[in-house]
C-alpha positions in Angstrom: 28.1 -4.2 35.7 31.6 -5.5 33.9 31.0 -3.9 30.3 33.8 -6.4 29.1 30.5 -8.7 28.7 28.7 -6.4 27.1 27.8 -7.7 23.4 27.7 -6.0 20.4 24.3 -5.6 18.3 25.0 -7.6 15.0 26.8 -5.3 12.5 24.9 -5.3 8.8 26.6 -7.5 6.3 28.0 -6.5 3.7 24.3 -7.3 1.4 22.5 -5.4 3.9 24.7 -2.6 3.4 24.3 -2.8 -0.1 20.6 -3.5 -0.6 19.9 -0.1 1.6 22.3 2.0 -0.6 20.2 0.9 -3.4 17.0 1.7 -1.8 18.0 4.9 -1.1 19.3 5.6 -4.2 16.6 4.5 -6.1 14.2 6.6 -3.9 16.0 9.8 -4.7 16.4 8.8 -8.3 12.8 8.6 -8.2 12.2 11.8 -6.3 14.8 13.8 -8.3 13.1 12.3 -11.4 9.9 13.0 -10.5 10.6 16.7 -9.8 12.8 17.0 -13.0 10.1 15.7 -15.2 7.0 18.0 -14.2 8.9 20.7 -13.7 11.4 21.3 -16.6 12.4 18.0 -18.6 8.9 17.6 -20.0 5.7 19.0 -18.0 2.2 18.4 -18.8 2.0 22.4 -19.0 4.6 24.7 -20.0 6.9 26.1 -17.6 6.0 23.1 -14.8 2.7 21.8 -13.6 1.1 21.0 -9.9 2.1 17.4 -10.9 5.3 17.6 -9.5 3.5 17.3 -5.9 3.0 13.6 -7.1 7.1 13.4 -5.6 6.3 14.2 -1.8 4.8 10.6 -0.9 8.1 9.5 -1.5 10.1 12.0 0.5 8.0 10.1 3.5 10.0 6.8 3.7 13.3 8.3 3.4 14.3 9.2 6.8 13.2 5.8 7.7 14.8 3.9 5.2 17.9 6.1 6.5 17.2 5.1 10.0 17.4 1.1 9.0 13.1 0.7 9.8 12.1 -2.6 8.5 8.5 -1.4 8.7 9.5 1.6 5.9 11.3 -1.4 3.6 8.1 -2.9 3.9 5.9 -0.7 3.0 7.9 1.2 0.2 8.3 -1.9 -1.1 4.5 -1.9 -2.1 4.4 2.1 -2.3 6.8 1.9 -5.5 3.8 0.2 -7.9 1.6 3.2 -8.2 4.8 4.9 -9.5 5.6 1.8 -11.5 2.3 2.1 -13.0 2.4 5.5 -13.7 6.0 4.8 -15.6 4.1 2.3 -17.6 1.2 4.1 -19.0 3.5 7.1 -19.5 6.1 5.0 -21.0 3.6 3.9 -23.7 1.1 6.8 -24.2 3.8 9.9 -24.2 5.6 11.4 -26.8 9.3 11.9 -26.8 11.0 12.6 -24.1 8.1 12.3 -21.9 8.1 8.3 -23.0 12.0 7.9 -22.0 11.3 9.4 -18.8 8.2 7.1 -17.7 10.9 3.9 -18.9 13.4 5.5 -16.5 10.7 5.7 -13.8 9.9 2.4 -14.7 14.1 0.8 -14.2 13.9 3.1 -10.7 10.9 1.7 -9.4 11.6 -1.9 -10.2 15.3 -1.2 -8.7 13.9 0.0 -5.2 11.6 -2.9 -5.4 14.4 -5.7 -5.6 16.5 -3.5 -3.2 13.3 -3.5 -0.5 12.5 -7.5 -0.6 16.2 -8.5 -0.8 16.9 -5.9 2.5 14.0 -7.3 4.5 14.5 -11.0 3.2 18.5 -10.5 4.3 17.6 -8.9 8.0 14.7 -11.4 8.3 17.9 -14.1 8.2 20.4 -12.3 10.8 19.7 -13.5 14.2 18.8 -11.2 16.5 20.9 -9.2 18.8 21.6 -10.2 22.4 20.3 -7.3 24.9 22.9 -5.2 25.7 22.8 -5.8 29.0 22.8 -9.8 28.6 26.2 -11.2 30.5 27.8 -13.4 28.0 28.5 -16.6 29.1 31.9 -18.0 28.6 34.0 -21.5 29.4 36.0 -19.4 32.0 33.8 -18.1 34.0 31.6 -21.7 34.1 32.7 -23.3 36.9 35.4 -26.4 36.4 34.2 -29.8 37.1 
């Protein structure tokens, strides 16, 4: 096999590149959050609370979103609302700081949202790679009529 016509899987763009750095980012803002807030920022009980358990659903999609999964975008992408919710009612119904943080969950969630749909709209519009093994066919190597 010549490896000289081997091709090359299609490399992300740029906006692919992008949109999964702000997944990612979002996620762990959301994890880091998550922990921060039930833990020591402003817990239900004093000195932390089992609530903080509500952050290991989200440690799930990571290594996939790491991994480039379109499956994970997917899904996360739907995940994120029950967090969004919670940032909602918490945002409203909380008192100070606990109302600033459930905003702040709020801005994360819709971030990974936009950064999930844009990633799997963007890949959805690459074409596919050739197999690696595919021979690429070139105006040399056609035969000359």
């Amino acid at each position: 096999m010549n490896t000289a016509n081997l091709t090359v899987p299609n490399a992300p763009t740029r906006a692919v590149a992008a949109t999964r750095l702000l997944a990612v980012s979002s996620l762990l803002g959301l994890i880091g959050l998550g922990l921060a807030w039930e833990l020591w920022l402003a817990p239900i009980r004093p000195g932390g609370s089992w609530l903080a358990l509500k952050v290991l659903p989200l440690c799930l999609p990571l290594a996939g979103l790491l991994k480039h999964r379109m499956y994970t975008y997917r899904w996360v992408s739907l995940l994120v609302w029950l967090y969004f919710t919670e940032g909602v009612v918490r945002g409203y119904s909380d008192k100070p700081p606990g109302n600033w943080l459930g905003l702040i969950e709020v801005l994360l969630c819709l971030l990974l949202f936009v950064a999930c749909a844009l990633h799997v709209r963007l890949r959805l519009r690459q074409p596919p790679s050739p197999p690696l093994d595919q021979e690429v066919s070139s105006d040399a190597s056609s035969p000359a009529r």
